[in-house]
N, C-alpha and C positions, 0 to 999 in steps of 0.2 A: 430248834423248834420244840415247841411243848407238846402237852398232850394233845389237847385242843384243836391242831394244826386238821383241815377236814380234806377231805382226798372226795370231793363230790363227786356222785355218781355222772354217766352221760346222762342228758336229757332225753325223755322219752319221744319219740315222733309224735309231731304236730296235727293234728287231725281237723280239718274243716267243726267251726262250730254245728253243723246240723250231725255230726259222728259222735260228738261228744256229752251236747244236752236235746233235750228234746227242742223241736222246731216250734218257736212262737213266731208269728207273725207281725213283724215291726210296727210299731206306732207310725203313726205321722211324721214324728217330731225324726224318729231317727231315718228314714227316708228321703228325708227332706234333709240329713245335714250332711253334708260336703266330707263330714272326716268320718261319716256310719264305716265305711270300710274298715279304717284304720283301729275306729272300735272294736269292731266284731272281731279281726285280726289279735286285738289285746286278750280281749276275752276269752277266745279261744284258746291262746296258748296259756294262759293264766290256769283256767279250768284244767287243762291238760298235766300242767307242771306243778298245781296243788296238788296233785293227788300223787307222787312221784317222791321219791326219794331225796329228790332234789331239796324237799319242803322240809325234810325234818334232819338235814345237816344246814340249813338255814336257822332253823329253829333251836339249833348250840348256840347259834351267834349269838340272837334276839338274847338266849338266855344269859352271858354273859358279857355283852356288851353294847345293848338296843333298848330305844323304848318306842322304838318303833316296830308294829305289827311285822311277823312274820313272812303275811302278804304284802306288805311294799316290802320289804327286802326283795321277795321272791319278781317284782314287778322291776325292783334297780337292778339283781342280777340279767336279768334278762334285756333290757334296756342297753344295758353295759355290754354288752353282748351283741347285740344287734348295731348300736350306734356308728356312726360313720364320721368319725370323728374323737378327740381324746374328752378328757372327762373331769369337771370341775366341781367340787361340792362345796361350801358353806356352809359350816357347822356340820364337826363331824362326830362331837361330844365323846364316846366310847367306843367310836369306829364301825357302830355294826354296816351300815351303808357303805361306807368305805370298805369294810371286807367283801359285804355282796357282789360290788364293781369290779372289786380286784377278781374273785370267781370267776365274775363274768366275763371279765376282759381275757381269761383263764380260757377259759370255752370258745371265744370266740376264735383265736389261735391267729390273732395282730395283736400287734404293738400298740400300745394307747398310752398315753401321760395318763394319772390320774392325779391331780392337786388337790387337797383338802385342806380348807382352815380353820382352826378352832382356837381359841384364844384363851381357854382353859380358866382356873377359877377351882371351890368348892361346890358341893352341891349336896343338899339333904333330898334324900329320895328312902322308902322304904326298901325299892327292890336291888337298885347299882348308886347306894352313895360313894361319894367322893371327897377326899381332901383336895386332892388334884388331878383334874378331868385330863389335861394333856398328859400328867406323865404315865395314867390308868391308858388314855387311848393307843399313846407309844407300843404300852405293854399287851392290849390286843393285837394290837397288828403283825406285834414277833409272836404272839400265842397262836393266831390261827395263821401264822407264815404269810401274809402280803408282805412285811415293814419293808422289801427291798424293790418293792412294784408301788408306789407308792410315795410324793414327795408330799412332806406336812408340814405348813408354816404355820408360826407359832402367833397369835397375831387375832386382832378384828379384821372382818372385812372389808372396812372401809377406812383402812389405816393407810396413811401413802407409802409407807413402806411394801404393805403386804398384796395394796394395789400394783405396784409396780414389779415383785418381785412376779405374779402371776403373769403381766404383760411381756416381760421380759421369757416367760415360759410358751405359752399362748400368740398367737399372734391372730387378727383377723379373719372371722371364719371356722378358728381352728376346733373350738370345743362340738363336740356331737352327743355332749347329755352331763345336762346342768340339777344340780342336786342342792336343795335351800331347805334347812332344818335346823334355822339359827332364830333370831329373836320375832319382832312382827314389822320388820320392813323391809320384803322381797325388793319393793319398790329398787328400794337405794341399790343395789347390789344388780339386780338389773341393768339400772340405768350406770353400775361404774365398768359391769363386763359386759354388756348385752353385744357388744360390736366385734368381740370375742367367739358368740356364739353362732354357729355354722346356720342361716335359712332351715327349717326343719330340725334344729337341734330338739332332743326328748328334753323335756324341764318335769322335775318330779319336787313338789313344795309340799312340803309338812303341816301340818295345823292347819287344815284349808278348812273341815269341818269338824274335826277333835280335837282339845287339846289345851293348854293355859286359858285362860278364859282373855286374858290381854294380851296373847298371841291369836287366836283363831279372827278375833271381829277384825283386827285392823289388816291379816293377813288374807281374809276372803274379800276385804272392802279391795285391797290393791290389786288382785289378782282378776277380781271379776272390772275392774278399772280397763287393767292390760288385753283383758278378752275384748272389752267393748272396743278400746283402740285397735285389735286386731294385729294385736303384738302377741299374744298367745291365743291357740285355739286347745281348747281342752277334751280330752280324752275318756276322763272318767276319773274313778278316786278308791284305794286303796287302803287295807288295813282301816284304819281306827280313822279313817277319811285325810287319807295324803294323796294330793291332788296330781295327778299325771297328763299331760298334754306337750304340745309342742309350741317353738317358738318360731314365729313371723318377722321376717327384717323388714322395720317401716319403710 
């Protein structure tokens, strides 16, 4: 294990949101919607665990291996955490998400698969470029100590090999918090594991309202598609707008 490797604090106790912020009085809209609990429930513990220790050995990761906000990490570890069920991501580029889960699954003190696919490549970025995204991911995972809680195929997601190797892991039901932070079609990748995914599984999708300009439009056209079908009910949105909600078996 390297330096890197983070020994996270516990988490602080969870306090009802009226302990935490001041008390507003709900609109209409969230009174009226069927999952206000399950919001307030997020938010509250979000609020709670920002402000916590927890946020700034989160914030190593972001730093060397995420471009994703600090607070969806903070909203995957905790997810990862709670979920009742094992854990499947799609696109895991530099592993910061993949580390989060693995924490999480850490804290929660069960057993969970976690599967990630990345299909690796180069990449120009000012802040983590890359020659080679999988063997840099590899190399996170042994730096901050998940590589051996953790299986990573090497792969697109919608390749039949790496479809099959997931099924073969997974089975009906089995997944309990789905993680999508690959190109702009949740759709497809839905529709190859969605049967995979537990009633109530956590889905947390990337670039829902920030993000490549030809990933964000065609990944909020599919997601708010899946809401209208009532195959996701969404929860809220994260960091730089990475969208968190749950999924529904038609």
């Amino acid at each position: 294990m390297g330096d890197d490797v983070l020994t996270l604090p516990r988490e602080p106790r969870v306090f009802p949101l009226t302990q935490v912020a001041p008390h507003q009085p709900p609109d209409n809209n969230m009174t009226n919607d069927p999952n206000s609990a399950e919001i307030l429930d997020l938010m509250a513990t979000f609020v709670t665990v920002r402000h916590s220790e927890l946020r700034h050995g989160l914030a190593k990761v972001v730093d060397k291996a995420s471009m994703l906000h600090v607070d969806a990490l903070i909203m995957v570890h905790h997810l990862a955490k709670i979920a009742t069920g094992h854990i499947l991501e799609v696109g895991s580029f530099f592993g910061g998400a993949t580390i989060a889960a693995a924490y999480g699954v850490r804290a929660s003190g069960t057993r969970k698969k976690i599967v990630t696919i990345e299909p690796g490549g180069p990449v120009k970025h000012h802040r983590l470029p890359s020659k080679d995204i999988f063997k840099d991911l590899e190399k996170n995972l042994s730096r901050f100590g998940v590589a051996g809680e953790v299986t990573v195929l090497h792969g697109h997601s919608f390749d039949p090999a790496v479809i099959a190797a997931v099924k073969q892991t997974f089975v009906r039901g089995d997944v309990g918090l789905f993680i999508f932070d690959a190109d702009n079609n949740v759709r497809r990748d839905i529709d190859a594991y969605g049967e995979l995914l537990s009633d109530g599984c956590w889905v947390v999708i990337d670039d829902y309202v920030r993000g490549a300009e030809d990933k964000v439009g065609p990944t909020r056209s599919q997601v708010d598609e899946l809401i209208a079908e009532g195959r996701l009910a969404p929860l809220g949105y994260y960091g730089w707008g990475t969208w968190v909600g749950k999924w529904r078996r038609p």
